[in-house]
C-alpha positions in Angstrom: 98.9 118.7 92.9 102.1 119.1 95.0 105.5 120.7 95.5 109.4 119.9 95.6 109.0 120.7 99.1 111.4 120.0 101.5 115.2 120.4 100.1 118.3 120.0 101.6 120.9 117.8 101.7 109.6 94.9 101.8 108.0 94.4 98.8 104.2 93.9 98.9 102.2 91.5 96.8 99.2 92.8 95.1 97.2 90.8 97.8 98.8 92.2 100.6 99.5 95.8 99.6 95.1 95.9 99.8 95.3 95.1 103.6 97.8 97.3 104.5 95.7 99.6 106.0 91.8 99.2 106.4 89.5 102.6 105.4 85.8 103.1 104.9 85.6 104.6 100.7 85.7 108.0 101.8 87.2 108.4 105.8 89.7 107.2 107.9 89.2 107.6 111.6 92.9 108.4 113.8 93.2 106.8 116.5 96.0 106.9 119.0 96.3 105.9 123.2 94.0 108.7 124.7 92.9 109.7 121.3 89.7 111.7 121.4 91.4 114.4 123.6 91.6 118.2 123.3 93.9 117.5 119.5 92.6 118.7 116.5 93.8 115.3 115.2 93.3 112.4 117.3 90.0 110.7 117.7 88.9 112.7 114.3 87.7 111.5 110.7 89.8 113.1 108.0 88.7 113.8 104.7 89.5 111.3 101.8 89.6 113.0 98.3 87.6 111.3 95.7 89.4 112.6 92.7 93.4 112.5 93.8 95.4 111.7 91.3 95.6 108.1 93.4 92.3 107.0 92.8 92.1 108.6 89.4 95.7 106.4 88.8 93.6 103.1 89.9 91.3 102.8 86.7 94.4 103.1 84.0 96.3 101.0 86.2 98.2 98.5 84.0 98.0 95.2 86.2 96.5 93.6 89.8 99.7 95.1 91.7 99.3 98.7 90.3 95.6 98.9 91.1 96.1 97.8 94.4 99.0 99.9 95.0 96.9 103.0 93.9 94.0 102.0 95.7 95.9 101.7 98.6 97.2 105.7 98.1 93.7 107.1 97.4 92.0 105.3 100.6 94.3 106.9 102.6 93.9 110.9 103.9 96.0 112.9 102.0 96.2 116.6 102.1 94.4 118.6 99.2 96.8 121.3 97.5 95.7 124.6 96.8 97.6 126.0 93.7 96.7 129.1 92.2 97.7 127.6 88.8 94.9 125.3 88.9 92.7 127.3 91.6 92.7 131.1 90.7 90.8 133.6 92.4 87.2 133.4 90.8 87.3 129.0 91.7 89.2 128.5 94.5 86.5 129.6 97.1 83.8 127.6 95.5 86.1 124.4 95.3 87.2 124.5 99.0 83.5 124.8 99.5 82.4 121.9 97.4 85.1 119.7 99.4 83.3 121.3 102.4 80.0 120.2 101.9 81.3 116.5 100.8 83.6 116.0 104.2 80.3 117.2 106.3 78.3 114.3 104.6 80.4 111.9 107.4 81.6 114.6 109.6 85.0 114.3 108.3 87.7 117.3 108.3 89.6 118.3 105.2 93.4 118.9 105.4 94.6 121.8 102.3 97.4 122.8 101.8 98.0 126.6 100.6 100.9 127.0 98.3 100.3 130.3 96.5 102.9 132.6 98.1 104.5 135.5 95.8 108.1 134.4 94.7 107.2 130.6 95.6 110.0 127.9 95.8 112.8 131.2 94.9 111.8 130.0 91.0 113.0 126.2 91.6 110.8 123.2 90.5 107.5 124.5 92.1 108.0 127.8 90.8 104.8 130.0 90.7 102.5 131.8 93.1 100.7 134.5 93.0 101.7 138.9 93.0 101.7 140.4 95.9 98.4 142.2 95.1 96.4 139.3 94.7 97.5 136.6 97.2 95.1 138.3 100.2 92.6 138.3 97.7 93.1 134.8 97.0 93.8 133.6 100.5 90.3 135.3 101.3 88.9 133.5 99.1 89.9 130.1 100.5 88.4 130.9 103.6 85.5 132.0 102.4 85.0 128.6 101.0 85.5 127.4 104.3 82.9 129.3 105.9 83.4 128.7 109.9 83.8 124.8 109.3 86.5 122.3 111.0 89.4 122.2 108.7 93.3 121.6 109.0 95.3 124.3 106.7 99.3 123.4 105.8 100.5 126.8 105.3 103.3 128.0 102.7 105.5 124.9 102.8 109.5 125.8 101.9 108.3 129.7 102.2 110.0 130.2 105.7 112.5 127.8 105.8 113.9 129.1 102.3 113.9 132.8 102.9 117.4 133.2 104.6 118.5 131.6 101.2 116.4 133.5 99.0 116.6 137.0 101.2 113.0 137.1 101.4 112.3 136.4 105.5 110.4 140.0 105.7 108.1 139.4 102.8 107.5 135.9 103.4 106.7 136.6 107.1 104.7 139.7 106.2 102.3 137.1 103.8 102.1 134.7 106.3 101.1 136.8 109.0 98.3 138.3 106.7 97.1 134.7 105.7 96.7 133.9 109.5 94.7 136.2 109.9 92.7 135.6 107.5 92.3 132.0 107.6 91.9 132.4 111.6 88.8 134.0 111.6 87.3 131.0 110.0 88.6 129.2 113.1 90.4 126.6 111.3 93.7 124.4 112.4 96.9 126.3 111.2 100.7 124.7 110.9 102.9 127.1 109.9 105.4 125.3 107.6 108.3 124.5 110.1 111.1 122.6 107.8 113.1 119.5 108.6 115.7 118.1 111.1 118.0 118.3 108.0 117.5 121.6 107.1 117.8 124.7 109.3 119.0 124.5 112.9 116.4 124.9 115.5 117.0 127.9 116.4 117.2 129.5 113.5 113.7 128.2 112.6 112.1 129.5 115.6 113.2 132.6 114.9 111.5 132.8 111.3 108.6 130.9 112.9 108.2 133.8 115.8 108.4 136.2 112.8 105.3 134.8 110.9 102.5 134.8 114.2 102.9 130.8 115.1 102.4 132.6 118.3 98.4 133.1 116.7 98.3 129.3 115.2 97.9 125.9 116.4 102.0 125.4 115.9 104.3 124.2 112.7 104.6 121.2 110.5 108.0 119.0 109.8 109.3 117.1 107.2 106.8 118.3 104.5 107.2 116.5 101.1 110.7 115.5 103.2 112.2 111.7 103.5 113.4 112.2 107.3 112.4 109.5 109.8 109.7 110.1 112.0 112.3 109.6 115.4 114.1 112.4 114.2 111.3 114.7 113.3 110.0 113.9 116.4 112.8 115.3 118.1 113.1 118.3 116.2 110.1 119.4 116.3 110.4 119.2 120.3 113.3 121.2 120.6 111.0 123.8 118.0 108.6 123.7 120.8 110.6 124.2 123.4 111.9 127.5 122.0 108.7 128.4 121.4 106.5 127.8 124.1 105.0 124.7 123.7 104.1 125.2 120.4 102.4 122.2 118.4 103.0 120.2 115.6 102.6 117.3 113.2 105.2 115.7 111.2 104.6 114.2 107.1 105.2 110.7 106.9 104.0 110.2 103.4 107.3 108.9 102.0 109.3 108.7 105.2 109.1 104.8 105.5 113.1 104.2 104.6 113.9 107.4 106.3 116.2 109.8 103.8 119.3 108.8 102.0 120.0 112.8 101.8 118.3 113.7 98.2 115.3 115.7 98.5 114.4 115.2 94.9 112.5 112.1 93.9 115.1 109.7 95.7 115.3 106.5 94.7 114.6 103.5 97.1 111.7 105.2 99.3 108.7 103.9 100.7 105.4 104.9 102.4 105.6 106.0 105.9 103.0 105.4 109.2 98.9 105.9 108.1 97.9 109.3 109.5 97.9 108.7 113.3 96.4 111.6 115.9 98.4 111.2 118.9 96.8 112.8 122.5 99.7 111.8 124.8 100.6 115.1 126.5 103.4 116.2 124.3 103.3 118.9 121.3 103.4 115.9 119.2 99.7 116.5 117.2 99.8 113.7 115.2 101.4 112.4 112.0 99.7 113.5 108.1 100.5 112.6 104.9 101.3 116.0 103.4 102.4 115.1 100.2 100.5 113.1 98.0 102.8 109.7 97.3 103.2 109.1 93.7 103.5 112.9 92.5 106.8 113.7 91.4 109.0 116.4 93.7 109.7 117.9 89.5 111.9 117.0 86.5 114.8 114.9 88.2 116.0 111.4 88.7 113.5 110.9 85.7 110.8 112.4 86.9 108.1 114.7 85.3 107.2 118.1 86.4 106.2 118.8 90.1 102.8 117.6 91.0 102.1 115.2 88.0 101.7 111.5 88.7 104.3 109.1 88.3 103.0 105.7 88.5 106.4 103.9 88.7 107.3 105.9 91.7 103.8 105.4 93.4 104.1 101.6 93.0 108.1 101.8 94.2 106.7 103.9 97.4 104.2 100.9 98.0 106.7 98.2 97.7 108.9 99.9 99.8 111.4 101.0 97.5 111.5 98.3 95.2 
């Protein structure tokens, strides 16, 4: 599963590409200076997924480099993306639950992503969501699946950041507002979806954020399904703090590892960023995720297939570093 999220404007031998990071099968632990602090991140054990499309990519793999490429991918904590399309109301509660019960086996936290909002993406690549009736219905239902335990939720990526373009910053603030407090009773980790440095301007963003309750969440995520260096993140999602509050947040670095040549849509010449890495320093920073899954296309251009479905070539071009 995953979006088109995040619009606006060294190669590795197959022997090295397997010791670019080290994981257990199912967990990675983040670690950071002072890790193990107050952070919902550092010093934690995130949730591997079994059956990404990474680590089903690695038994078709066509050679040494692809399976090690691919195995690389799916031993690394990636967010799980909850789609409607694929999850309706009637399975998405007993999924979340089932990925539950396996991340408790090794005390491991899951990271989902909710992506069902009415009117999602204004009818671009990721096009789809839910009526208006039943997205609370299905939102409850995600968090009865949860059921009280230690989870991270990703919520609505684009939905803010896009409603100025798509006049929808009432109703898509309205939703999210409703999903918080849903998904807070459950007392899970909630980043509101916060955009990029390269989208819109800081203040502008705090204002939509404000709008939506991040007041009521842990804070905001940057760069989701984005190309943006992690410096410039960084500082953006600072001066998103400042304005409000001291709010938190965690930047994706999934496919930030060349930074962005300005195309948000399956770019050419990208490559994975930093592993997931909790960071208990002091500042808002939570931490970096991989939001996006690397090697699922952003949706049919520059080549690639629809959004969400694996595209090998680009997984094993994100591995080599854009080669």
């Amino acid at each position: 599963m995953g979006t088109d999220s995040g619009r606006s404007s060294g190669w590795f031998g197959a022997a090295a590409i397997a010791v670019v990071v080290a994981v257990t099968s199912s967990t990675v632990i983040l670690t950071s200076p002072g890790a193990g602090g107050d952070g919902p991140i550092a010093g934690r054990t995130l949730y591997v997924d079994p059956d990404s499309s990474a680590s089903e990519a690695v038994a078709g793999a066509d050679d040494d480099e692809q399976r090690a490429a691919f195995q690389l991918l799916a031993d690394t904590p990636t967010a799980i993306w909850l789609l409607p399309e694929a999850l309706p109301v009637g399975e998405v509660g007993s999924y979340v639950a089932r990925v539950q019960d396996d991340a408790a086996v090794t005390g491991a936290v899951p990271v989902f992503v909710v992506y069902g909002i009415p009117s999602r993406d204004c009818g671009q690549f990721s096009a789809g969501g839910l009526d208006a009736q039943t997205y609370p219905d299905w939102v409850a239902e995600v968090a009865g699946g949860i059921r009280g335990r230690e989870t991270v939720i990703i919520l609505e990526p684009d939905a803010l950041a896009l409603s100025p373009e798509c006049a929808t910053e009432r109703q898509a603030a309205a939703f999210i507002r409703g999903a918080v407090d849903t998904l807070d009773a459950e007392g899970t980790t909630i980043y509101l979806d916060g955009g990029h440095s390269d989208w819109l301007p800081a203040d502008t963003m705090a204002a939509l954020l404000r709008d939506a309750g991040v007041d009521r969440v842990r804070g905001f995520v940057t760069n989701v399904s984005n190309y943006n260096a992690t410096d410039a993140e960084r500082a953006y999602g600072e001066r998103l703090s400042a304005l409000l509050g001291g709010a938190h947040f965690v930047i994706d670095t999934s496919r930030n590892g060349n930074g962005s040549n300005g195309e948000w849509c399956n770019p050419a010449g990208r490559a994975i960023g930093a592993t997931p890495t909790g960071v208990d320093d002091g500042s808002p920073l939570d931490g970096t995720l991989w939001v996006k899954n690397p090697g699922e296309s952003d949706g049919t251009c520059n080549g690639g297939p629809p959004a969400g479905d694996w595209w090998p070539e680009a997984a094993l071009s994100l591995v080599r570093g854009g080669r």
